[in-house]
N, C-alpha and C positions, 0 to 999 in steps of 0.2 A: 353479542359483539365479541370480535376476538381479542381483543382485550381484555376482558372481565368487569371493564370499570366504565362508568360514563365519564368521559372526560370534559371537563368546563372546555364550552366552545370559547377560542382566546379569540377576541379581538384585535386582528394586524393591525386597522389603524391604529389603534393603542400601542402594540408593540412596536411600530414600526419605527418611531423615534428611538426607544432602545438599542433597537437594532445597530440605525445610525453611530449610535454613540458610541457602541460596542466597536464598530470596524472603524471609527477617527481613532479610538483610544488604541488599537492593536497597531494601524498605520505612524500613528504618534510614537509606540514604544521603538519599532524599527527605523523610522527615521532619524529619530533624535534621541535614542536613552540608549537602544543596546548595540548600536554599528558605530564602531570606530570610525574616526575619517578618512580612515583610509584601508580596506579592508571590510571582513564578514563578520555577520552576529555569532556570536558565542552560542555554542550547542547550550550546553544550560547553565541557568543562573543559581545560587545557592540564595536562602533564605532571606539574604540581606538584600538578593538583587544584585548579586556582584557575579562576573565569572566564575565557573569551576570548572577549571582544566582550560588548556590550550585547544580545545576540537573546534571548529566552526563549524556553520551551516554548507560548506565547499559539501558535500557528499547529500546535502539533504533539498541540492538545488529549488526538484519540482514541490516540493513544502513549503516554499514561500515566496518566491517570484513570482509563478503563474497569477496566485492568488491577490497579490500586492497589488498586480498591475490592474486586476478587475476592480480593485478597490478603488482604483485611481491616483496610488502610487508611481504612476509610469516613468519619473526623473528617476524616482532611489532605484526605480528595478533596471533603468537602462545604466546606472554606472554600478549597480549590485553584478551586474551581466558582465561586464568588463572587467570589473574586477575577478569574477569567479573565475573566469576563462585564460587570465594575465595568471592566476593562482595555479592553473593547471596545466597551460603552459611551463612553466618555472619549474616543475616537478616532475610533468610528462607520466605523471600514475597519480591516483589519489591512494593512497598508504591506509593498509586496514587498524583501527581504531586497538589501540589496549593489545597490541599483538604479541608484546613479548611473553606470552602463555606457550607451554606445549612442547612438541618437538624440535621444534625450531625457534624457539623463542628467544634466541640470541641475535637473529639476522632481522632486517627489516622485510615487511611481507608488503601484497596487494593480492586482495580478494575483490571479485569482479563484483562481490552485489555491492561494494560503495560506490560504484562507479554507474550504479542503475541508476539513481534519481539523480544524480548529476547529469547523467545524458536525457532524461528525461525530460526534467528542466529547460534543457536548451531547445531541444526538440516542441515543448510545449510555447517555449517563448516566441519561437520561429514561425509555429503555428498561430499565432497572438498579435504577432507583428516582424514578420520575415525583414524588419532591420535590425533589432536585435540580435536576431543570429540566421546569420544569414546561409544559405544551402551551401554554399560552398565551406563553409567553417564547420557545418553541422556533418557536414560528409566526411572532414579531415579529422575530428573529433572522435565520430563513432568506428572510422574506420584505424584510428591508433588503438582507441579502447577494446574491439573485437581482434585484434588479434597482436595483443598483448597477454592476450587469456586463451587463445584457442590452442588446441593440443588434438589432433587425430579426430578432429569434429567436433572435440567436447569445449565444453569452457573448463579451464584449469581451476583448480578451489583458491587454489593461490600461486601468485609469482613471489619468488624467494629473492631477492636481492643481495649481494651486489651481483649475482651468478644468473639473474633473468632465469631462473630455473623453473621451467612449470613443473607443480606437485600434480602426481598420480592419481587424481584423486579430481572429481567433479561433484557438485552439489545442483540439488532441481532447483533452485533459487536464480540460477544461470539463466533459465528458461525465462524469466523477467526481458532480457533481451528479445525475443523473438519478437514481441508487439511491437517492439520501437523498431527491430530492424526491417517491419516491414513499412509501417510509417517513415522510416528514413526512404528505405528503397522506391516509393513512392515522389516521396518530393525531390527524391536527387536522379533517379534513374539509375543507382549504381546497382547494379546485378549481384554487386557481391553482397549485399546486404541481405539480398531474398534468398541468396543460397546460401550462406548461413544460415535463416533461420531454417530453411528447408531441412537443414544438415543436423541443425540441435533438436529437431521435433523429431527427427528418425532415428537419433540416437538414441532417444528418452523414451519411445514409443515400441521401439526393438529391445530394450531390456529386458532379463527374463521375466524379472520382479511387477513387470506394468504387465507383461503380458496374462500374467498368472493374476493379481489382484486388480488392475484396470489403472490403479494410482501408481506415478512413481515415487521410487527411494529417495530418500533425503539425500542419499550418497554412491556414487559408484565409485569403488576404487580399481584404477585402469591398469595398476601392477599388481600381479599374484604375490609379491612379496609384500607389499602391504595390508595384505588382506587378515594378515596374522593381528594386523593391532588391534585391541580389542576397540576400543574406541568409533574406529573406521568401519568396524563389522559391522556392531549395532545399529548404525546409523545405515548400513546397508538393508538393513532387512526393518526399518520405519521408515512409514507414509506421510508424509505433512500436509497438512490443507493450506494455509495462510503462505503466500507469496512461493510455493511449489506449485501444488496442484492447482490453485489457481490461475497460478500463471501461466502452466500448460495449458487448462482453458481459454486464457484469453491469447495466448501467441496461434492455437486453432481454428481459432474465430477469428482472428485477422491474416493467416491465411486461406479462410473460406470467402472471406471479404471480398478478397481480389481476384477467387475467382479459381484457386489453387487444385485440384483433384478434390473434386469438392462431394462426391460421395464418400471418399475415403477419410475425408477428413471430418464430414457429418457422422459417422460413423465413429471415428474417433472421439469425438466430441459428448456424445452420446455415452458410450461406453466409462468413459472418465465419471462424467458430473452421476451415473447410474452405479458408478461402484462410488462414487462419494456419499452417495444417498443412502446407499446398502448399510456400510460400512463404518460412517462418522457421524450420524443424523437420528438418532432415537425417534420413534413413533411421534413423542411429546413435543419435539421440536429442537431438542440439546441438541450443538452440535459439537461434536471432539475435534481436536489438536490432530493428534496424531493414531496413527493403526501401527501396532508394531505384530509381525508376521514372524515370530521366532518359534520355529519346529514346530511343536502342539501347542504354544502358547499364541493366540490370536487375541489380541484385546487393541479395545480404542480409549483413550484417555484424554486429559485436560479440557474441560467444558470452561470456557468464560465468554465474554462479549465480544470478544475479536474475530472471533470464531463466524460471528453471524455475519459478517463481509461476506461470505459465499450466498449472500443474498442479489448482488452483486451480479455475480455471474450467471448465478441462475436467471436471473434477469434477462442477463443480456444472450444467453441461449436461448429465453422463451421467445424476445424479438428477432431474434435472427429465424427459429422455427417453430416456432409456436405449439410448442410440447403441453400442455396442462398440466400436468405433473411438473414443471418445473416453478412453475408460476405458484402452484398451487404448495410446492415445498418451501418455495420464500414468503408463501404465508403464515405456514404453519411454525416455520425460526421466527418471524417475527412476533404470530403468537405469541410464543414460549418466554421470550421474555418482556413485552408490553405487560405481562400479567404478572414480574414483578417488580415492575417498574413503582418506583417511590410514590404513593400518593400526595406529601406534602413537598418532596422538595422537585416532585421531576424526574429525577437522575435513576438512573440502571444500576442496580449491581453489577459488578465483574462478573462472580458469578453467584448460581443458587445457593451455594454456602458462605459468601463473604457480604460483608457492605461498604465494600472500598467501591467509589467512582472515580475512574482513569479517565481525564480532557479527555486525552486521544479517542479513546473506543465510545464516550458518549457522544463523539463528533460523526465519527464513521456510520453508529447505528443509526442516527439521526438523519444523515444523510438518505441510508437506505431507504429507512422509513419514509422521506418525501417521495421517493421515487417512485416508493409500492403508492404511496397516496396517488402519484401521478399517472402507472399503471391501468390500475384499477378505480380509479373514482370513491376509494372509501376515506371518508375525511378521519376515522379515527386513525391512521395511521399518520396522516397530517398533522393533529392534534397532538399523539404523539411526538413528534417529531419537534414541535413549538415548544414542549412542555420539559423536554430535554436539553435546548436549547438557552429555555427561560430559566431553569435549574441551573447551569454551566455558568451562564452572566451574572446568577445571584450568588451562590455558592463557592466557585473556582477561584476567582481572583481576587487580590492583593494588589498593593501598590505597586508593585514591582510587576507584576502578570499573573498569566493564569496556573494552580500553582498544578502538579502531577495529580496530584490522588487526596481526594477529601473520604470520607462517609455519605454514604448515599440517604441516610437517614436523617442524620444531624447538620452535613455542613461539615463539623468540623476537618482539620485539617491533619490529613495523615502522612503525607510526604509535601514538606514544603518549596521540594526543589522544583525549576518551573526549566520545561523544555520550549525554547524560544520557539520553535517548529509547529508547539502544537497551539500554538495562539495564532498560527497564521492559517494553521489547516482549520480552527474554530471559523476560519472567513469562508469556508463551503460552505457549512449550511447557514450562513449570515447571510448570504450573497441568495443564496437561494431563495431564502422565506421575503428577502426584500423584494426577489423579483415579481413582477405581474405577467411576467411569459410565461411561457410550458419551457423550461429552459434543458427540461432533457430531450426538447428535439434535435436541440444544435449538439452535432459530434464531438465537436472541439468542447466542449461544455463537459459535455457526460465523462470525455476524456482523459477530462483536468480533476470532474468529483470523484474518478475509481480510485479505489487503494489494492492492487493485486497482491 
């Protein structure tokens, strides 16, 4: 077994009540404990359960609405809806978190990736129940946000305010766009949305750096006078897997979807997830963070559990062409860490050297894990999947929520602050294990459980 361990077959009718209880108690906490009455939940709570800081959920839209509303939430998510959108109106940008660091750390900024799962969010809502947000809002939305940030084809890293200044400078985390803007371009017909993404895949795909290792750079910077800061270099010459090169994967697959130059783009597509494999993916299953390509020095670095989301995509390349080797590499991460997954509590290490468990990345692997179950027909990865789940509900939470980071061994509690986000994204695979469908056949479904 690729696990190493027989796992006790769990009984769903047994868990299934749990289940229940888990998603009243999380729908409970957002309706009536953490949302003001007027206004969004507080990004996170400190140990007493009280706000820390002024941030909200406005930037973490698709993290808790989509999900709310399967739960059966659908009043709080339709005036959570109104509200977020009355909040971004008012503001006309969402403002990047803690910005006053750096260069510029006097002026107020906006960086495009807070404004990805806000548009996200609305897009998925639309998809859910097009009155929520409806095509015509979703089209005036995404079309202020795209070119608030666009510069010479790229997306801007940041707009500077009060001078609307785009910086020099672009990040592959921009590439998060290209998915929605073809989903936009789809349900509104606006042309401009698919020639943007057309535009930011051939920017990103034309650099020298992708051409030369197949992944791109965390950064391009678009003036030769910037190129001097060390900062901005570094970051030119490292590869990211998590929400970069994934998400150039998934904006290629949703323009082969539709049908786009679709040899060039299988091609593409191929060449990416094949230098990911090369390059970030150890024989045993590890997967790395990052590849940094500096003169003779080539190395790849940071393994933890966040990492294995590129299960994810391989996935969703092996259904698009049915590669074996793709399929057969999201076996082999899965492997790598079902086998050191906790025998008494459930829960995954972060990673082979720690025993911290993160809600977040136990949510994500879990998910996977049902998928490969639903894949392939192998119930240990299922089993898996319950057992990390039944770990999170016994372990995680507190009166107040579920808290960041426990001990994957003990339980106990290593960081007590609780991010309101990740109790709502705990309702994927809650929503999952309750269902009796094959629920990764429906698009909109699979759609709402990715994390690029």
């Amino acid at each position: 077994m690729e696990s190493g361990r027989a796992f006790e077959v769990v009984k769903l009718a047994e868990f299934r009540q749990r289940i229940d209880v888990a998603i009243s108690e999380i729908v409970h906490w957002f309706e009536n404990v953490w949302t003001p009455a007027s206004g969004l939940p507080p990004f996170q709570l400190d140990a007493a359960g009280k706000p820390s800081g002024r941030m909200t959920l406005l930037s973490d839209l698709a993290d808790y609405l989509p999900f709310l509303y399967l739960a059966g939430a659908k009043e709080y998510v339709a005036k959570q809806t109104r509200a977020a959108m009355q909040v971004f109106e008012s503001k006309h940008v969402i403002s990047t978190p803690y910005a006053r660091r750096g260069f510029l750390r006097l002026l107020p900024r906006s960086n495009p990736f807070y404004s990805t799962d806000f548009l996200l969010g609305l897009l998925l809502l639309h998809q859910l129940d097009s009155r929520l947000v409806t095509s015509r809002v979703l089209d005036s939305i995404a079309h202020r946000i795209l070119h608030t940030y666009l510069r010479d084809g790229w997306m801007s890293k940041e707009v500077v305010y009060p001078f609307r200044w785009r910086t020099p400078l672009s990040e592959s985390d921009s590439l998060l766009f290209v998915e929605m803007m073809v989903d936009i371009h789809e349900i509104t017909g606006n042309p401009e949305f698919l020639s943007s993404a057309r535009e930011l895949v051939r920017c990103w795909l034309n650099h020298p750096y992708t051409r030369t290792w197949g992944m791109v750079p965390q950064v391009v910077v678009l003036s030769p006078i910037w190129q001097d800061i060390g900062r901005f270099a570094e970051r030119e010459v490292t590869a990211r897997l998590y929400k970069h090169n994934t998400a150039l994967i998934a904006g290629l697959l949703a323009l082969h979807r539709i049908g786009e130059n679709q040899q060039e783009l299988q091609e593409a597509i191929f060449r990416v997830v094949d230098a990911i494999r090369e390059l970030l993916i150890d024989d045993d299953g590890k997967v790395y963070f990052q590849w940094v390509a500096n003169g003779f020095r080539h190395r790849a670095y940071e393994v933890n559990l966040g990492n294995a989301n590129v299960i994810e995509l391989l996935l969703d390349v092996y259904d698009s062409f049915g590669r074996i080797q793709d399929l057969e590499t999201a076996r082999l991460i899965a492997g790598f860490w079902m086998r050191i997954q906790n025998d008494r509590t459930g829960l995954v290490p972060e990673s082979p050297a720690s025993q911290v468990s993160g809600m977040d990345h136990q949510t994500d692997f879990a998910v996977n894990l049902h998928r490969l179950a639903s894949v392939t027909g192998n119930d240990d990865y299922y089993q898996a999947a319950v057992r990390i789940a039944q770990g999170q509900m016994r372990y995680h939470p507190t009166q107040h929520g579920y808290v960041n980071m426990i001990h994957a061994g003990t339980g106990q509690i290593i960081d007590p602050r609780i991010e309101t986000r990740y109790s709502s994204l705990f309702l994927k695979i809650l929503l999952l294990l309750r269902s009796d469908d094959d629920a990764w056949s429906d698009l909109t479904i699979r759609r709402m459980m990715s994390d690029r």
